[in-house]
C-alpha positions as CSV (number, residue, x, y, z in Angstrom):
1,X,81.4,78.4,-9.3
2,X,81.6,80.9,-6.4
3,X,84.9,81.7,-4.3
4,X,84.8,83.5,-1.2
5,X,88.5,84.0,0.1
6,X,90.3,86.9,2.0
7,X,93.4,88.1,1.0
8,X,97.0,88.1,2.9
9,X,95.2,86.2,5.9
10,X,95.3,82.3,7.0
11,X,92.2,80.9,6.8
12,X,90.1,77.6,7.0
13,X,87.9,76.5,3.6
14,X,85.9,74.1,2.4
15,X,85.1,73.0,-1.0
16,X,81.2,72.3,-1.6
17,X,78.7,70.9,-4.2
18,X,75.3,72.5,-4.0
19,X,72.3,72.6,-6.2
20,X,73.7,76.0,-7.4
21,X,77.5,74.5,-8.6
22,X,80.6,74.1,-7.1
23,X,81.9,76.3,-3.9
24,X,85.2,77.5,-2.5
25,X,84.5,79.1,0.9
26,X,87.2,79.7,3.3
27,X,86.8,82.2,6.4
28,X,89.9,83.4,8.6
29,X,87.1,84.0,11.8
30,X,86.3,80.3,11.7
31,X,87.9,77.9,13.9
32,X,86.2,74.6,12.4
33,X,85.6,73.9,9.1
34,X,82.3,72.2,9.6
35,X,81.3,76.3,11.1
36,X,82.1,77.5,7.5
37,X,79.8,74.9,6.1
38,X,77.1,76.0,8.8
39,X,77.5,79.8,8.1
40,X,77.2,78.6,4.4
41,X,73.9,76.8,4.9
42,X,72.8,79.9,7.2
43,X,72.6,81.9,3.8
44,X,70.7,79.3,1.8
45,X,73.3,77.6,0.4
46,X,72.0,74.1,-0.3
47,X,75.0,71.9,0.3
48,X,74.9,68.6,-1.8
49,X,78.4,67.0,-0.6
50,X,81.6,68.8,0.9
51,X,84.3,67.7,-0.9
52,X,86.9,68.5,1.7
53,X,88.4,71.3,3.4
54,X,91.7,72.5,4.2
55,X,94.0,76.1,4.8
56,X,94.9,79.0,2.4
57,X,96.5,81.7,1.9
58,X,96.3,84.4,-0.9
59,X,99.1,87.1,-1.3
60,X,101.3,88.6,-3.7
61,X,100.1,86.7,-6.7
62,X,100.6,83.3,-5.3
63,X,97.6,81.0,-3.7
64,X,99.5,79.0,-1.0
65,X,96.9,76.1,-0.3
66,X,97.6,72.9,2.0
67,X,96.0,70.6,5.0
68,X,92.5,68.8,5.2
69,X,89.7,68.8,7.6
70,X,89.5,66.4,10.2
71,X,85.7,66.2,9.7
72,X,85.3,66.7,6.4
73,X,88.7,65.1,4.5
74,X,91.3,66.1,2.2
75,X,91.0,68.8,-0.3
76,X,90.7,67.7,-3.8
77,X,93.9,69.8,-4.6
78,X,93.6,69.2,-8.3
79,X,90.2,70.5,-8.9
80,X,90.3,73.3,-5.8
81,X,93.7,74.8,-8.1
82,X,91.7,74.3,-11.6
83,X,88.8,76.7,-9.7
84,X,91.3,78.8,-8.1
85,X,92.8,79.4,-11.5
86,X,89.7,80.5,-13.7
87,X,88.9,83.2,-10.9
88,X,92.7,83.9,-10.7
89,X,94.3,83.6,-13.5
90,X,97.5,85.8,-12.4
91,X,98.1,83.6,-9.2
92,X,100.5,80.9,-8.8
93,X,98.7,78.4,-6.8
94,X,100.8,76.3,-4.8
95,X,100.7,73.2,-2.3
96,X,102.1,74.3,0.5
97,X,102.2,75.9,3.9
98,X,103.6,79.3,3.1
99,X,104.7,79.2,7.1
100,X,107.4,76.3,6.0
């Protein structure tokens, strides 16, 4: 399992399946999510399947996590929060657009 997220900003992720196990990238620079899978590929990540992608946000002990890529699907929210919460076991992860 590897997690790449930035705190306290917006940003676009993807979850993937590679040779290596399962990833949860996300990247506030990236306009598309298919970019993050690119830049992901770029340093030799061999990507299996993408799962899906959507938005997050971490702050104040609470991962806010909502949408779905248009290219790549819906997130599987169950699984992405079960990930979340073994690297963050402090965090409330929630289904939402912290924005709403």
């Amino acid at each position: 399992m590897n997690i790449q997220i930035q705190p306290n900003k917006i940003q676009k992720f993807v979850v993937v399946e590679s040779e290596d196990g399962i990833f949860v990238w996300g990247d506030p620079n990236m306009e598309y999510h298919k970019d993050i899978v690119e830049k992901m590929r770029g340093s030799g990540i061999s990507i299996l399947n993408v799962r899906g992608g959507g938005k997050l946000k971490m702050e104040q002990g609470i991962i806010y996590v909502w949408g779905k890529s248009t290219a790549y699907g819906e997130i599987p929210f169950k699984e992405v929060r079960q990930i979340l919460k073994e690297k963050f076991p402090e965090c409330q992860i929630i289904n939402k657009d912290p924005r709403e």
